[in-house]
Structures are given as C-alpha cells and as structure tokens.
Backbone atoms as SQL, in Angstrom:
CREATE TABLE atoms (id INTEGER PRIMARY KEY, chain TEXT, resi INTEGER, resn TEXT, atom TEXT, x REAL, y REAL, z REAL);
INSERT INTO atoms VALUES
  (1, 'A', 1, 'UNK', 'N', -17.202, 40.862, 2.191),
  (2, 'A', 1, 'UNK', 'CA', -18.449, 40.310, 2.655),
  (3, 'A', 1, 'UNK', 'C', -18.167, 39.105, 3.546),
  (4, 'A', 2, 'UNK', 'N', -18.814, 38.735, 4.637),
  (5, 'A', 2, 'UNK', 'CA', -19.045, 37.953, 5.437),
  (6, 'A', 2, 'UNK', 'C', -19.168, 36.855, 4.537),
  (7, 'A', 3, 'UNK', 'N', -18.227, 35.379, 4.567),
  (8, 'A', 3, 'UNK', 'CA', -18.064, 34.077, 4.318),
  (9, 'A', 3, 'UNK', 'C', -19.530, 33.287, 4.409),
  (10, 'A', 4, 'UNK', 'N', -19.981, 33.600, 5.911),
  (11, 'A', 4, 'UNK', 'CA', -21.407, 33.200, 6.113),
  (12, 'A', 4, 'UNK', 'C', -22.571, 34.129, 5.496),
  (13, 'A', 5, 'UNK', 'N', -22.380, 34.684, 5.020),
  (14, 'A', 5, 'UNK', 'CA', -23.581, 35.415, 4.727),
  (15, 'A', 5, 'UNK', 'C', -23.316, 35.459, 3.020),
  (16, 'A', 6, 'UNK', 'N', -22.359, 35.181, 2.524),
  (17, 'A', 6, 'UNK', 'CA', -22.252, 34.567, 1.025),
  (18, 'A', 6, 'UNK', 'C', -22.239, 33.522, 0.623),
  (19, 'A', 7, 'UNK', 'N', -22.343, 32.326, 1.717),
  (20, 'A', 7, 'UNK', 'CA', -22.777, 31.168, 1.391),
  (21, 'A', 7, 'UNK', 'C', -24.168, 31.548, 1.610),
  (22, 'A', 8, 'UNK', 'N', -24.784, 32.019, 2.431),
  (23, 'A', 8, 'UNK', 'CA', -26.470, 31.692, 2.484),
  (24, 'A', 8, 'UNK', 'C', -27.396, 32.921, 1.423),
  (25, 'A', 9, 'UNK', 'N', -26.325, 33.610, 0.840),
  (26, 'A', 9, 'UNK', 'CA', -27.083, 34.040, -0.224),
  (27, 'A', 9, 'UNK', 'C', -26.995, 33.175, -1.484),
  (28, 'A', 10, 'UNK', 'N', -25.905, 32.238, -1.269),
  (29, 'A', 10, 'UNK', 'CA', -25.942, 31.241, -2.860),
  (30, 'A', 10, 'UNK', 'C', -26.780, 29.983, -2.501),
  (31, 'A', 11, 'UNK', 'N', -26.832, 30.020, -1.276),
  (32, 'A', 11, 'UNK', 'CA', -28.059, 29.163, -1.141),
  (33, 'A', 11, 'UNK', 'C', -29.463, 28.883, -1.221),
  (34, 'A', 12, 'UNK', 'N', -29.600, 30.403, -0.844),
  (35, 'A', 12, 'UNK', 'CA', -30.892, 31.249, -1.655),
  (36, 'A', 12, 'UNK', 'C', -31.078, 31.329, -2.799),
  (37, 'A', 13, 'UNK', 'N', -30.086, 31.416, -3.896),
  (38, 'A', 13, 'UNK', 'CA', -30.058, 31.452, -5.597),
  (39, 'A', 13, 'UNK', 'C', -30.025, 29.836, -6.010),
  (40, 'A', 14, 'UNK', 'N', -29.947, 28.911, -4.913),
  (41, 'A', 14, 'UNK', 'CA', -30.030, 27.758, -5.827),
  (42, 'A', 14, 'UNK', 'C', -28.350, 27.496, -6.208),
  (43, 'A', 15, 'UNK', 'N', -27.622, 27.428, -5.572),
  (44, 'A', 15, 'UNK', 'CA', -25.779, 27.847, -5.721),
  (45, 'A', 15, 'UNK', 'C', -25.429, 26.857, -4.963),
  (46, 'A', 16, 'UNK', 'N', -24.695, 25.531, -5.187),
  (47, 'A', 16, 'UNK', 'CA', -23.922, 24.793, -4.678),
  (48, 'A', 16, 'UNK', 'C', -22.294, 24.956, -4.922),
  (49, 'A', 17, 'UNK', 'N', -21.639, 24.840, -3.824),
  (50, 'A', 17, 'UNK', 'CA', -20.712, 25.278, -3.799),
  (51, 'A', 17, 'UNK', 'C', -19.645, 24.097, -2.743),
  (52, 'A', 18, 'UNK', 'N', -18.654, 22.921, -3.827),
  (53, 'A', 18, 'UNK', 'CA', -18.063, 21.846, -3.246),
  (54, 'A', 18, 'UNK', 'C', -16.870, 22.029, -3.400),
  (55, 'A', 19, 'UNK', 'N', -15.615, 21.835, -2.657),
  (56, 'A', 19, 'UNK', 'CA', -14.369, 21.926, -2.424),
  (57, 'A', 19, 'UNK', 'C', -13.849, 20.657, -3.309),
  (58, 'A', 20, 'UNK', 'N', -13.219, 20.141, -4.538),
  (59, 'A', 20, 'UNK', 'CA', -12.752, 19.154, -4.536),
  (60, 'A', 20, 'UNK', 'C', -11.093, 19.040, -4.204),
  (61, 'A', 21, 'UNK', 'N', -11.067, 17.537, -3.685),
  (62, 'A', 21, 'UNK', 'CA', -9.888, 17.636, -3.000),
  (63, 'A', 21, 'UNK', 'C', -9.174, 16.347, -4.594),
  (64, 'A', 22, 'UNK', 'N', -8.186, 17.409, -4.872),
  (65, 'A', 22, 'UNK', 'CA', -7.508, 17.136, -6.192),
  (66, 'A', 22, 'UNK', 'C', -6.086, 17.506, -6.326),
  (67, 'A', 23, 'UNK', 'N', -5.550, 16.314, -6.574),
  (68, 'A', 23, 'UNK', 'CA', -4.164, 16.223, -6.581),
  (69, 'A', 23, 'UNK', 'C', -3.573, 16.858, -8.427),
  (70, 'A', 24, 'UNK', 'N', -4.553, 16.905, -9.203),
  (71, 'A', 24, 'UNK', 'CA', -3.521, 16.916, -10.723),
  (72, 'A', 24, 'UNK', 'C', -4.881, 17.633, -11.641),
  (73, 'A', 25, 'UNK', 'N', -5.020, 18.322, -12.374),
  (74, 'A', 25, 'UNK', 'CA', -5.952, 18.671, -13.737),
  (75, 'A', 25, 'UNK', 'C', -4.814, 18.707, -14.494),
  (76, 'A', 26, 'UNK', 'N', -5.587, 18.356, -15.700),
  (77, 'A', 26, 'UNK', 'CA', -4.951, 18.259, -17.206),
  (78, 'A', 26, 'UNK', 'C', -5.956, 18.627, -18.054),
  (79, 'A', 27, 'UNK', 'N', -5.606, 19.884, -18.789),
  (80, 'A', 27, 'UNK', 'CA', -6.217, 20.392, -19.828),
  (81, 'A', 27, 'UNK', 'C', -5.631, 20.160, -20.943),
  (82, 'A', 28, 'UNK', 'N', -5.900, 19.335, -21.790),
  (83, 'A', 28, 'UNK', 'CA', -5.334, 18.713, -23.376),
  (84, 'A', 28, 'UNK', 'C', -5.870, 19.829, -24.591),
  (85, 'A', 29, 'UNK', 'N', -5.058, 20.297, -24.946),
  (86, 'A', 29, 'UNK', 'CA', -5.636, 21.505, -26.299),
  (87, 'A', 29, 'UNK', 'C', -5.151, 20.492, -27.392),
  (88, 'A', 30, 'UNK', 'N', -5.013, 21.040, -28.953),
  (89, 'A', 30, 'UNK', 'CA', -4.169, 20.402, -29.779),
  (90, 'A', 30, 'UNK', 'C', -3.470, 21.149, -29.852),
  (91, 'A', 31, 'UNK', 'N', -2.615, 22.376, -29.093),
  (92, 'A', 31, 'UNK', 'CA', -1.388, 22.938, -29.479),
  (93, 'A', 31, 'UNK', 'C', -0.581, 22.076, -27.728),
  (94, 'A', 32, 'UNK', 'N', -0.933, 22.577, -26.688),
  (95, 'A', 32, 'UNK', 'CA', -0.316, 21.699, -25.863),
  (96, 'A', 32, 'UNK', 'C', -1.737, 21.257, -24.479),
  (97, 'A', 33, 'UNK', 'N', -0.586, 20.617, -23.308),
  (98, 'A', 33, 'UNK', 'CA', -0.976, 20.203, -23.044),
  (99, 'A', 33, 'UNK', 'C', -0.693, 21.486, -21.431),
  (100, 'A', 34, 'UNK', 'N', -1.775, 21.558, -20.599),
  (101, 'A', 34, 'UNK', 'CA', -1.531, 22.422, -19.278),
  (102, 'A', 34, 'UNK', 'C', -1.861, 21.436, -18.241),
  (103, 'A', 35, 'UNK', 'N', -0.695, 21.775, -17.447),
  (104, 'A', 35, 'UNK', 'CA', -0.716, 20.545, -16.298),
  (105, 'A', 35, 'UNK', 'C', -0.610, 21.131, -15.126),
  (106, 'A', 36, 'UNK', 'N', -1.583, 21.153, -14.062),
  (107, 'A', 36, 'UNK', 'CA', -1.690, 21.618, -13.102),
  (108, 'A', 36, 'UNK', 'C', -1.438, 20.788, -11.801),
  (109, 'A', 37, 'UNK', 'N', -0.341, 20.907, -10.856),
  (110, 'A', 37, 'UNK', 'CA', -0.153, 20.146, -10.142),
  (111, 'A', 37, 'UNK', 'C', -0.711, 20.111, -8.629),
  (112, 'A', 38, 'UNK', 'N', -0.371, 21.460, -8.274),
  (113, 'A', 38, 'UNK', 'CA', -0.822, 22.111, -6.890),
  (114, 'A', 38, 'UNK', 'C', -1.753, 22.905, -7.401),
  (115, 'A', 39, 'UNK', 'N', -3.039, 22.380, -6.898),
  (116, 'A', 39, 'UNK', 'CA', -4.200, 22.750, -7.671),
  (117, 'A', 39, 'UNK', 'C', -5.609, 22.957, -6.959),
  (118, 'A', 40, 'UNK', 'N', -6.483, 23.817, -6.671),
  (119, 'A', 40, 'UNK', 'CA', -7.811, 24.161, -5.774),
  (120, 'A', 40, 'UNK', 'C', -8.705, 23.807, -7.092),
  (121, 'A', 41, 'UNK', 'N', -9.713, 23.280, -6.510),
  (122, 'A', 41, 'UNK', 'CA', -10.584, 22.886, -7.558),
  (123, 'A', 41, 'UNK', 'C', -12.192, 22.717, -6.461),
  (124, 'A', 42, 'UNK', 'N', -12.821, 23.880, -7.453),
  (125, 'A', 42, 'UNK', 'CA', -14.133, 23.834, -6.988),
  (126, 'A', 42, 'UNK', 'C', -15.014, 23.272, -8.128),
  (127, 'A', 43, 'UNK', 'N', -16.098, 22.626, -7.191),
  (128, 'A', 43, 'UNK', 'CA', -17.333, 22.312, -8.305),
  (129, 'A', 43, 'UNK', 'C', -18.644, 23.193, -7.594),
  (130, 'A', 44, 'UNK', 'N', -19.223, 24.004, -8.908),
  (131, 'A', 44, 'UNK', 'CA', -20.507, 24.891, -8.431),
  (132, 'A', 44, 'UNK', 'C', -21.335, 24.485, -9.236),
  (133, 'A', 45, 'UNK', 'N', -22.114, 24.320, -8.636),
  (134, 'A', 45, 'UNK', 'CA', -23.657, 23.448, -9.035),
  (135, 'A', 45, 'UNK', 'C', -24.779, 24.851, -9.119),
  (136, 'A', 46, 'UNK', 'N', -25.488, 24.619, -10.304),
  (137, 'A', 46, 'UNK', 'CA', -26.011, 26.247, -10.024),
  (138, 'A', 46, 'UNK', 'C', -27.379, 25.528, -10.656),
  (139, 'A', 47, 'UNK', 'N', -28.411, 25.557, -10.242),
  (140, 'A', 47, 'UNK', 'CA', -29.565, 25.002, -10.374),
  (141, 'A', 47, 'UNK', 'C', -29.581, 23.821, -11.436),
  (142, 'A', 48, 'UNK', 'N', -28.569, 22.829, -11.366),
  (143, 'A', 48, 'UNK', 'CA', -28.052, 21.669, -12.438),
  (144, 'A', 48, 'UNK', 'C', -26.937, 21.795, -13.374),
  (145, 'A', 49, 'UNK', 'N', -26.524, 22.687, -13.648),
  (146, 'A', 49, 'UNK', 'CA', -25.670, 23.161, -14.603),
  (147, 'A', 49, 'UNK', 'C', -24.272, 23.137, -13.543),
  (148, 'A', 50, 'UNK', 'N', -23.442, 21.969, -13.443),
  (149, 'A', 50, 'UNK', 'CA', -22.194, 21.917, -13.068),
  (150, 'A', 50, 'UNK', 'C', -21.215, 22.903, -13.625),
  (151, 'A', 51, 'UNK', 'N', -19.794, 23.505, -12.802),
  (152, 'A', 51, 'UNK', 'CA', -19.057, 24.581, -13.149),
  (153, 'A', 51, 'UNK', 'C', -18.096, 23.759, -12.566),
  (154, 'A', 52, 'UNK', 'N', -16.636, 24.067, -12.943),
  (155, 'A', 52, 'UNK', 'CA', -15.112, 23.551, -12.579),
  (156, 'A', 52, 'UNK', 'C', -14.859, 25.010, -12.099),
  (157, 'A', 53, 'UNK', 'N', -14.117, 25.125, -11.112),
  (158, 'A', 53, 'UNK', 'CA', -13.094, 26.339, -10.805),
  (159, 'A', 53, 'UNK', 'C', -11.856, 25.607, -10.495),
  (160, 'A', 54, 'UNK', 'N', -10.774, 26.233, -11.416),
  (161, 'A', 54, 'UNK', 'CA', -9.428, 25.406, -11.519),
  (162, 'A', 54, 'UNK', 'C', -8.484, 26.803, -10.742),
  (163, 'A', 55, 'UNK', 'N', -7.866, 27.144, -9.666),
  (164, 'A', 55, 'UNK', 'CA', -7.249, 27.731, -9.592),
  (165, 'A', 55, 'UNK', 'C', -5.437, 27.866, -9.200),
  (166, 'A', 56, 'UNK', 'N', -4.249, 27.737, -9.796),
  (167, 'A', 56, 'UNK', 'CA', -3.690, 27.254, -9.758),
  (168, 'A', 56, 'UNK', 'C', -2.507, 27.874, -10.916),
  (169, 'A', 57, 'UNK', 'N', -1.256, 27.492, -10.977),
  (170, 'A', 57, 'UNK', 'CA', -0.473, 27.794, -11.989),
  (171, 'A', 57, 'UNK', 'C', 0.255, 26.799, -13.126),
  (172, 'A', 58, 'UNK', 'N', -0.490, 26.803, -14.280),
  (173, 'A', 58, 'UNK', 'CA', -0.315, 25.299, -15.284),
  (174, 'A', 58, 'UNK', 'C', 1.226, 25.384, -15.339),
  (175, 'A', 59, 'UNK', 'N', 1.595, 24.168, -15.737),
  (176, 'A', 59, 'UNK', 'CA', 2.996, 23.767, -16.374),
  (177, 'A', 59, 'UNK', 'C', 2.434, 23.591, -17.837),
  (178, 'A', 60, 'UNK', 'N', 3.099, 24.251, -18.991),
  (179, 'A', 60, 'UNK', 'CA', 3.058, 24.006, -20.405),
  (180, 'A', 60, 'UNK', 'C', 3.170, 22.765, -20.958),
  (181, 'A', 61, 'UNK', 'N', 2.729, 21.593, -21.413),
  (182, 'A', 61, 'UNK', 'CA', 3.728, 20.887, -21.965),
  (183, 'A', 61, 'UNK', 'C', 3.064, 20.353, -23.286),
  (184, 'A', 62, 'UNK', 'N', 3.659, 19.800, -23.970),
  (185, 'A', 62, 'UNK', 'CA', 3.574, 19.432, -25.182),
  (186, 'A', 62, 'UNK', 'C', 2.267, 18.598, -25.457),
  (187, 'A', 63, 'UNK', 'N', 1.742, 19.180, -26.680),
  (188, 'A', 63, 'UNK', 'CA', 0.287, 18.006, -26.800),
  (189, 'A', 63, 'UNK', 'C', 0.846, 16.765, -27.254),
  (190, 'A', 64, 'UNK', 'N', -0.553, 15.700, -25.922),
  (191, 'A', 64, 'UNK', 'CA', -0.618, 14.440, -25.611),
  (192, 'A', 64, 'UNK', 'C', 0.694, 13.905, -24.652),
  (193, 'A', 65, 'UNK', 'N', 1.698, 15.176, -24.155),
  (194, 'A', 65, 'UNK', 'CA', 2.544, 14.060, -23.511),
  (195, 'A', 65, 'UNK', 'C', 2.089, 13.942, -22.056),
  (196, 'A', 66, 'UNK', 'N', 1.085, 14.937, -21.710),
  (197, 'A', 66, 'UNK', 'CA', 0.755, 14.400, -19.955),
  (198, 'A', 66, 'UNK', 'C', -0.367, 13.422, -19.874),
  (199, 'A', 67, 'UNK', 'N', -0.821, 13.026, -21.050),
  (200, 'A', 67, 'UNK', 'CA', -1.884, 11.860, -20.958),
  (201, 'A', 67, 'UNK', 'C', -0.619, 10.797, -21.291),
  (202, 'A', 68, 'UNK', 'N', 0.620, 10.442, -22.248),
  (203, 'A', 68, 'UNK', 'CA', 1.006, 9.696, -21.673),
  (204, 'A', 68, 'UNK', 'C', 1.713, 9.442, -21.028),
  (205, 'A', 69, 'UNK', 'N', 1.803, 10.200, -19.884),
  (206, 'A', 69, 'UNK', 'CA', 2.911, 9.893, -18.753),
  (207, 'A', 69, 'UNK', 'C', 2.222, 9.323, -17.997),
  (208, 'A', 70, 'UNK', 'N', 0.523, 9.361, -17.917),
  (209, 'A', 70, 'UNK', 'CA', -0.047, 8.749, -16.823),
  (210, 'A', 70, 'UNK', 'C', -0.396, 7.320, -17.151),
  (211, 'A', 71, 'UNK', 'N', -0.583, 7.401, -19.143),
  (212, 'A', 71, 'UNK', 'CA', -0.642, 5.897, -19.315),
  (213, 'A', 71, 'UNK', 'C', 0.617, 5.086, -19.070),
  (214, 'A', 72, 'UNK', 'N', 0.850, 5.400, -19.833),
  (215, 'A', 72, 'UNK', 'CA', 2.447, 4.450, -19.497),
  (216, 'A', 72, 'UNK', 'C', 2.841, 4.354, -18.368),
  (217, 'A', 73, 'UNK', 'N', 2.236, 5.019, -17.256),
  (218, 'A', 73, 'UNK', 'CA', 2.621, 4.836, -15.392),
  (219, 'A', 73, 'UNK', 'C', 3.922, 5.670, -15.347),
  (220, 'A', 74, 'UNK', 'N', 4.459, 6.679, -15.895),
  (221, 'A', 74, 'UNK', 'CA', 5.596, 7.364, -15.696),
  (222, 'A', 74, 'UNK', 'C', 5.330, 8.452, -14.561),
  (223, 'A', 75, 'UNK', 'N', 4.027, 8.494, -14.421),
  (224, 'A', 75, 'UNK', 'CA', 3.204, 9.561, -13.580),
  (225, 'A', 75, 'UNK', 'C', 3.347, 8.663, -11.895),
  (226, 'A', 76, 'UNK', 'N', 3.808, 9.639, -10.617),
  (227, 'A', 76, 'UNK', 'CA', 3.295, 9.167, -9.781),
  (228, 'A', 76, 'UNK', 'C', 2.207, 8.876, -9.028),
  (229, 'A', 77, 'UNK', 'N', 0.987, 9.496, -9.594),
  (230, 'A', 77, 'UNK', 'CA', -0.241, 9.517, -9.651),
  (231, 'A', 77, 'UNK', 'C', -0.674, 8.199, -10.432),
  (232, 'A', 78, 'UNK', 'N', -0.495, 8.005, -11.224),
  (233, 'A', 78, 'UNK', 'CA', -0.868, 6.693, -11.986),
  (234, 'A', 78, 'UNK', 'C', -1.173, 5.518, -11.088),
  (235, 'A', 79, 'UNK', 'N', -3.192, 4.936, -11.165),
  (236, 'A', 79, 'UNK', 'CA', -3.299, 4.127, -10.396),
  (237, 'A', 79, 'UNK', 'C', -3.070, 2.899, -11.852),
  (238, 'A', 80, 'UNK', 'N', -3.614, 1.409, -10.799),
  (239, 'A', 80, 'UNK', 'CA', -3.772, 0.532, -10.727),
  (240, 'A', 80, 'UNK', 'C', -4.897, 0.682, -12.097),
  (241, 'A', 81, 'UNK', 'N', -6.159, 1.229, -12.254),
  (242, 'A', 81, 'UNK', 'CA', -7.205, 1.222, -12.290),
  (243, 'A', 81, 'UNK', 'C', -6.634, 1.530, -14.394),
  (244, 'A', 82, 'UNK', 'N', -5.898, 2.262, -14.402),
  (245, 'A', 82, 'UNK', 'CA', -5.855, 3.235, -15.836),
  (246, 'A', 82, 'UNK', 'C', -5.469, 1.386, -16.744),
  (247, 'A', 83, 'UNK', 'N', -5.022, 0.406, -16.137),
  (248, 'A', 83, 'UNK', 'CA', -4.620, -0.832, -16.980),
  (249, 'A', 83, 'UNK', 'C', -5.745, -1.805, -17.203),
  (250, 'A', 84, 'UNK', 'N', -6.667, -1.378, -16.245),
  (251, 'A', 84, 'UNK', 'CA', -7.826, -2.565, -16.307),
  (252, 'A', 84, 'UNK', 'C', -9.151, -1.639, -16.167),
  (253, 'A', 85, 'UNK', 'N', -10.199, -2.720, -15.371),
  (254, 'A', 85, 'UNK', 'CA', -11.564, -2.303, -15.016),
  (255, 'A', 85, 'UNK', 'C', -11.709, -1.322, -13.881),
  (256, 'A', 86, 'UNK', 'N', -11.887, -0.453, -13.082),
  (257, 'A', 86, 'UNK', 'CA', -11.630, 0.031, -11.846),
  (258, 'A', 86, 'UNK', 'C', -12.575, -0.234, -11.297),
  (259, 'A', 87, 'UNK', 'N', -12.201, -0.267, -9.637),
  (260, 'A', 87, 'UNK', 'CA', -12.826, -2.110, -8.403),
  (261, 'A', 87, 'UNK', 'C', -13.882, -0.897, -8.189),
  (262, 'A', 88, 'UNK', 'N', -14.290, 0.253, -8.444),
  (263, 'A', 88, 'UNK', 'CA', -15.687, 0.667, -8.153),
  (264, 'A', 88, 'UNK', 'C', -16.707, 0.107, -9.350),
  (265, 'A', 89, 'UNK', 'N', -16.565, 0.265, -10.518),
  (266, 'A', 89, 'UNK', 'CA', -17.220, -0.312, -11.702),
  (267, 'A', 89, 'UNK', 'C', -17.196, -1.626, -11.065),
  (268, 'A', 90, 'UNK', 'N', -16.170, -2.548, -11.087),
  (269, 'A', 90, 'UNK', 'CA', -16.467, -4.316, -10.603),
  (270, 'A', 90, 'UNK', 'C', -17.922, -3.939, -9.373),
  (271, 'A', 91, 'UNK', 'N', -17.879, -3.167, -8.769),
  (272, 'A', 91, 'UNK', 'CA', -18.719, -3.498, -7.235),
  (273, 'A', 91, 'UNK', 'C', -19.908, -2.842, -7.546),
  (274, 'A', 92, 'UNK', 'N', -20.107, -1.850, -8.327),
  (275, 'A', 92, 'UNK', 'CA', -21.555, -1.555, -9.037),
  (276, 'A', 92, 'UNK', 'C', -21.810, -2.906, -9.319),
  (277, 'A', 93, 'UNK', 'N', -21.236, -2.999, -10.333),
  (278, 'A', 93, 'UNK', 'CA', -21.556, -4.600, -11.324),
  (279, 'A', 93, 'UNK', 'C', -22.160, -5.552, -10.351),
  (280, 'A', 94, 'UNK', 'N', -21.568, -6.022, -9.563),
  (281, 'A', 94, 'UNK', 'CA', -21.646, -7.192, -8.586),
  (282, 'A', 94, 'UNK', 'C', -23.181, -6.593, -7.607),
  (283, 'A', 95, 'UNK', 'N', -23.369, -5.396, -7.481),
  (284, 'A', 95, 'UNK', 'CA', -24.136, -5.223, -6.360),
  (285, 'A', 95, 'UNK', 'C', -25.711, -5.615, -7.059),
  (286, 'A', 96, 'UNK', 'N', -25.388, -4.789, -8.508),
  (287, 'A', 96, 'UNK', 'CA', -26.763, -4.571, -9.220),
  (288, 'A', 96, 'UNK', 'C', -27.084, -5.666, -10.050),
  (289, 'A', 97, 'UNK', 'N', -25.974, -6.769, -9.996),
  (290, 'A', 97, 'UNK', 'CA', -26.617, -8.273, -10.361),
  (291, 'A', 97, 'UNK', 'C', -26.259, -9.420, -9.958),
  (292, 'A', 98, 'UNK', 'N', -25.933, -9.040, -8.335),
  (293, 'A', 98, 'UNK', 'CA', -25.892, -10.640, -7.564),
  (294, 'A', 98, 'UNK', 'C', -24.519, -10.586, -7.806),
  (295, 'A', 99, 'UNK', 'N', -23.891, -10.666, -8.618),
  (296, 'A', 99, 'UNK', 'CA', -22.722, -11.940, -9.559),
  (297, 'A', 99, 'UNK', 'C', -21.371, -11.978, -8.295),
  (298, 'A', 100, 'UNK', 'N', -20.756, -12.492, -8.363),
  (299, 'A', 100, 'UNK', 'CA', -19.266, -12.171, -8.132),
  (300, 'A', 100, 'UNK', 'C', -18.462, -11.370, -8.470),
  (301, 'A', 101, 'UNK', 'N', -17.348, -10.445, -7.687),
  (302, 'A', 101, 'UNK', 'CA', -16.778, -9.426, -8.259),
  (303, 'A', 101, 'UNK', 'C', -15.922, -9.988, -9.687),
  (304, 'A', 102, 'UNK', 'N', -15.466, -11.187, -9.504),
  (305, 'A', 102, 'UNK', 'CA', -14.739, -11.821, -10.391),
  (306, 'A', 102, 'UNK', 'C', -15.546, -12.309, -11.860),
  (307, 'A', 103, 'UNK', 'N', -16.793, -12.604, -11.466),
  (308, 'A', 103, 'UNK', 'CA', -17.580, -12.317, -12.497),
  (309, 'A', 103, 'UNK', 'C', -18.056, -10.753, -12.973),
  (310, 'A', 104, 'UNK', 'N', -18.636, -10.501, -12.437),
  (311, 'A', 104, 'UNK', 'CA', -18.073, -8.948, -12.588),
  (312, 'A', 104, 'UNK', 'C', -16.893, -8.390, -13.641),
  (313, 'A', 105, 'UNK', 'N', -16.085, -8.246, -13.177),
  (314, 'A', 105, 'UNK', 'CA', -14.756, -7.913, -13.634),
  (315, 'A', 105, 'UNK', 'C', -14.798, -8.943, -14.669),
  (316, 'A', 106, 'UNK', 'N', -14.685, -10.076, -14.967),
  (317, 'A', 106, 'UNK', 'CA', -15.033, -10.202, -16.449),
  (318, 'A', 106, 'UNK', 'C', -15.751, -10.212, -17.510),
  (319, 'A', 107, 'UNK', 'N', -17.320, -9.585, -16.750),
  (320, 'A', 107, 'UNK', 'CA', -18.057, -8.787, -17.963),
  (321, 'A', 107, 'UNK', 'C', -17.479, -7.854, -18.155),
  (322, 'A', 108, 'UNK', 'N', -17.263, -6.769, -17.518),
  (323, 'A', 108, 'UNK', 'CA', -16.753, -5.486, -17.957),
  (324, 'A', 108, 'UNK', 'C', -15.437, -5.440, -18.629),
  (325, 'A', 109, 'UNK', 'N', -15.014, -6.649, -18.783),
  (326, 'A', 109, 'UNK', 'CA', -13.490, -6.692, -19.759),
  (327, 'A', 109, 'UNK', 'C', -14.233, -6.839, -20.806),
  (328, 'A', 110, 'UNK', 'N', -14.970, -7.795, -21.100),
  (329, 'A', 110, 'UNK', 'CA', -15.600, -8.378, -22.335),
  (330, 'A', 110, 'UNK', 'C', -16.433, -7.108, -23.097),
  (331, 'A', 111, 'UNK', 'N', -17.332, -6.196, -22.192),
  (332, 'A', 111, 'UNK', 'CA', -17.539, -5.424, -22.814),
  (333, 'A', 111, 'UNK', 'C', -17.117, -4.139, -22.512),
  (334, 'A', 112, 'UNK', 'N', -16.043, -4.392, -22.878),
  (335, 'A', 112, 'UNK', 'CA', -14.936, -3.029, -22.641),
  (336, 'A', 112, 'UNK', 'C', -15.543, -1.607, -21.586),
  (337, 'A', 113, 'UNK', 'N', -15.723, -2.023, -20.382),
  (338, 'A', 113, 'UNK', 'CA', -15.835, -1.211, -19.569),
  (339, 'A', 113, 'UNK', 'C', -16.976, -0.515, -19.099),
  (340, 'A', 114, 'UNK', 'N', -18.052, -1.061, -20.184),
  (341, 'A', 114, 'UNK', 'CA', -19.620, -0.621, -20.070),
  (342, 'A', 114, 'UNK', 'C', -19.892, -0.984, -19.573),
  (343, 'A', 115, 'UNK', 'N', -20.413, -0.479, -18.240),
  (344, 'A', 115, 'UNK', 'CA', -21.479, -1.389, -17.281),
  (345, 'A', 115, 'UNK', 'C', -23.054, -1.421, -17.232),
  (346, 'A', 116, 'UNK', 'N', -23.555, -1.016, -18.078),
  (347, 'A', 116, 'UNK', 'CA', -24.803, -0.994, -18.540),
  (348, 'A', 116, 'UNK', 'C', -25.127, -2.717, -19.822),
  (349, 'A', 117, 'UNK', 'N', -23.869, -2.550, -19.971),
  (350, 'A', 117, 'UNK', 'CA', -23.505, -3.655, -21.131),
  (351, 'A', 117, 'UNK', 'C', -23.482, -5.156, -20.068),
  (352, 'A', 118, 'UNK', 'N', -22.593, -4.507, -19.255),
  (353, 'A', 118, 'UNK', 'CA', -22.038, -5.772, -18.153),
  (354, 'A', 118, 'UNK', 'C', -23.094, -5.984, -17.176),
  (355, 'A', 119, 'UNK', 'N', -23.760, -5.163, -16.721),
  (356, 'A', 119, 'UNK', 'CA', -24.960, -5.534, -15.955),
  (357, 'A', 119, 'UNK', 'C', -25.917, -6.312, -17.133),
  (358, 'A', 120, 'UNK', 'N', -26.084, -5.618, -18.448),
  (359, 'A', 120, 'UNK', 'CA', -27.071, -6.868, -19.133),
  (360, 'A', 120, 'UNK', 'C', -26.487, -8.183, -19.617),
  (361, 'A', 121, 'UNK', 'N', -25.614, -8.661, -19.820),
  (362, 'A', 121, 'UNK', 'CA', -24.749, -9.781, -19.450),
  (363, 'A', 121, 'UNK', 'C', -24.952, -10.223, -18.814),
  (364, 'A', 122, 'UNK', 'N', -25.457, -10.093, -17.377),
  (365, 'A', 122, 'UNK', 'CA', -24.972, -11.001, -16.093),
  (366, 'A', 122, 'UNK', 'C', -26.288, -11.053, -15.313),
  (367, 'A', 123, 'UNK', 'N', -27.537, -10.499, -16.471),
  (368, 'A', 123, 'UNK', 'CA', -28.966, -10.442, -15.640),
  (369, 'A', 123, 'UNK', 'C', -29.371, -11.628, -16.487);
C-alpha cells in the first residue's frame, strides 16, 4: 500500500503516528534485564491511548544491571541530570513562579523532585 495513502487513512481513524528519535530502551523484568541499543521507536497515539513500537534486537542482561550502569555513570549515555534535578524541571519551576533558576533548583531538591510541591513552595 501506498505510504501516503496509509497515513491518511490513520488519520481518518483518529491514528497518530511519531518517529521517536532514541538512542537506548531498557526493559527491566525480574528475571533479566533487555537492552536495546540500535533501536526504532515509534509512539502511536490512537484516539488518547499512547502505544510504544520498539523495533530492534535486545541484548540479555542480568536483572537490575542496565539500570545500574546508567546510575553509577558506567553508561555512555548517562547524563548530568540522573545525579540531581534536571535544568528542564528547574525552568518549569522558575517560569511558573517568577523565582530564580537557583531558587528553583533548590525547591525541587528539598522536595525531592516534585514540582507541583516546588512550585507550591515558591508561590
């Protein structure tokens, strides 16, 4: 079938259909852990009801060790963000109550990362 003519029939059904551009999925079971590196990842939106399409070939590995390779920063993927507050949360914060990012960023330490918490703090 025509590319164009199967997007505008899922458009007709109410069918969103987004490319995410994704470097890593991690699926955590309690027997192991599947780690996908080179990885296509769609999100389909189907009249509200979000869908993942993961397509790709997992690496096996042991449960909990690819969550901590990214904590512990052993991961080259591992930002900045996994040790503290991340500077999009600080800039919500700051936008939706005046404050300073630096104020900011230390409500959301104080209340561990809630910004619903940290915006009522700082109103």
């Amino acid at each position: 079938m025509d590319p164009r003519k199967m997007k505008q029939m899922m458009e007709q059904m109410g069918v969103d259909m987004e490319e995410l551009d994704a470097n890593r999925v991690v699926i955590e079971t309690d027997d192991a852990d599947l780690v996908f590196e080179d990885v296509d990842v769609n999100k389909i939106d189907a009249r509200g009801q979000e869908t993942y399409q993961v397509v790709g070939s997992p690496e096996e590995r042991d449960a909990g060790s690819a969550a901590g390779a990214i904590e512990s920063g052993d991961s080259e993927d591992a930002t900045d963000e996994s040790a503290g507050v991340p500077d999009d949360d600080v800039e919500i914060v700051a936008m939706r109550t005046g404050a300073s990012e630096d104020a900011a960023r230390e409500a959301l330490e104080e209340n561990d990362g809630d910004l619903a918490a940290a915006v009522d703090q700082l109103e």
